[in-house]
C-alpha positions as CSV (number, residue, x, y, z in Angstrom):
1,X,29.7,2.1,15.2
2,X,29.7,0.2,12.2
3,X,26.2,-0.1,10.2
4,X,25.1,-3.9,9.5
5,X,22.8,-5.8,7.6
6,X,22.5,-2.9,4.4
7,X,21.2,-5.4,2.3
8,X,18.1,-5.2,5.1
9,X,18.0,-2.0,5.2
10,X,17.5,-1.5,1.4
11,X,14.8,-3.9,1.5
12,X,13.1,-1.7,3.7
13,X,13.6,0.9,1.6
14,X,12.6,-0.5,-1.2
15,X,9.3,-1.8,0.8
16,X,8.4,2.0,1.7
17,X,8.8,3.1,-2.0
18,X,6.8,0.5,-2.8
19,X,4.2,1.2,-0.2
20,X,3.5,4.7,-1.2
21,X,3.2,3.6,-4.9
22,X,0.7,1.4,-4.0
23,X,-1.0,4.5,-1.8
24,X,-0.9,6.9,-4.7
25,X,-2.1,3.9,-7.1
26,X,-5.4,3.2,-4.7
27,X,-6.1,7.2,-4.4
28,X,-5.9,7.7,-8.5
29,X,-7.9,4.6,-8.9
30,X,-10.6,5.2,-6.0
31,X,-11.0,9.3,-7.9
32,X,-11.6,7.2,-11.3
33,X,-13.9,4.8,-10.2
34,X,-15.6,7.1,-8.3
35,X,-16.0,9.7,-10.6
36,X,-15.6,7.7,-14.0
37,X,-17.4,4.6,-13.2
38,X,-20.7,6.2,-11.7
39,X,-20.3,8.0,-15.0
40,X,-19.7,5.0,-17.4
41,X,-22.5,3.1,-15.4
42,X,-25.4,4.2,-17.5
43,X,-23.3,2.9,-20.9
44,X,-23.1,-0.5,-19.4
45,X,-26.4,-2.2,-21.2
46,X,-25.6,-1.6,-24.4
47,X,-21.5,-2.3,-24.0
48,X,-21.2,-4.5,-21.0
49,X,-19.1,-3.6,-18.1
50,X,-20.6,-2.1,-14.4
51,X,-24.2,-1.6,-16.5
52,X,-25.6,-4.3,-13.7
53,X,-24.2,-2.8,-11.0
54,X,-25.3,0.7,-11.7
55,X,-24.1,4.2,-10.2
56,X,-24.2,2.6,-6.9
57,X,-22.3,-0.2,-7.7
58,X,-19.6,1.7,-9.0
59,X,-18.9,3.5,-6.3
60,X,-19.4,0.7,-4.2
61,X,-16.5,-1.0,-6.3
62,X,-14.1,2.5,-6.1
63,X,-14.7,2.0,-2.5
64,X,-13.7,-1.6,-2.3
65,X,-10.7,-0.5,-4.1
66,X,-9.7,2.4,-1.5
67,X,-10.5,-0.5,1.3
68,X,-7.7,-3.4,-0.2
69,X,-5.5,-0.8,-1.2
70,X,-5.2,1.1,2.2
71,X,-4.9,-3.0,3.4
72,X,-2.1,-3.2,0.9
73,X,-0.5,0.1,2.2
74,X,-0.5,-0.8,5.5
75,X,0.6,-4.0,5.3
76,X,3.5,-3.4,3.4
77,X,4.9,-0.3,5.4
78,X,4.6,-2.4,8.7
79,X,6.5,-5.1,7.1
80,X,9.6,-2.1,6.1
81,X,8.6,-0.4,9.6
82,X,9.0,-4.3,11.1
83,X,12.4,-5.1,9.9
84,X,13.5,-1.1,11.2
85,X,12.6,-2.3,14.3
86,X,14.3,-5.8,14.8
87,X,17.8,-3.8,13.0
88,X,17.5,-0.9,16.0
89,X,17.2,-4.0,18.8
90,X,20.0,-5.3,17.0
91,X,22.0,-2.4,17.2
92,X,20.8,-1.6,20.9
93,X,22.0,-5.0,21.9
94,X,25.3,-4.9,20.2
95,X,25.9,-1.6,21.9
96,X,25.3,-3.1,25.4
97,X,28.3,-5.6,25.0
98,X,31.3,-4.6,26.9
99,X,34.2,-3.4,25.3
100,X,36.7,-7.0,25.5
C-alpha cells in the first residue's frame, strides 16, 4: 500500500528532532544553573545578576527551567506523536475499503 501524506510525516519528524533538542537543551541548562548559578550567586552584589535571589534562588530558577522545558518536551513530542496517530487511522481506514 502506497504511503501518503510524507510531507506530514516529515513534519513529525522534524517535531521529534526538535523535541529532544529542546530535552537535551533543558538538562545542560538545569546542570548549569544548578551547579553554576548557586555558584555565581555570592558574585551577584557587587556585579548584578542572581545576587538578590541568592543560592536558593538559583536553584529555584534551574528548577523552573527543568519544569518549562520538560512542558516544552512534552508538548512538542505529543504534537509529532498526534499527527502519527491521525496518519495510522488514516491508513486503517483506507485499508478497510473494499477492493472496487
Amino acid at each position: 500500500m502506497e504511503k501518503k501524506f510524507k510531507t506530514l510525516r516529515t513534519v513529525s519528524v522534524i517535531l521529534k528532532v526538535i523535541a529532544w533538542a529542546i530535552a537535551a537543551l533543558t538538562a545542560i541548562g538545569f546542570i548549569a544553573l544548578l551547579v553554576g548559578g548557586a555558584a555565581l550567586a555570592q558574585f551577584g552584589s557587587r556585579y548584578g545578576g542572581m545576587g538578590a535571589f541568592g543560592p536558593f534562588g538559583a536553584v529555584g530558577i534551574a528548577f523552573y527551567v527543568l519544569i518549562i522545558g520538560l512542558i516544552w518536551f512534552v508538548s512538542i513530542l505529543a504534537g509529532a506523536e498526534l499527527i502519527m496517530v491521525i496518519l495510522a487511522i488514516e491508513e486503517n481506514t483506507r485499508g478497510l475499503k473494499p477492493a472496487s
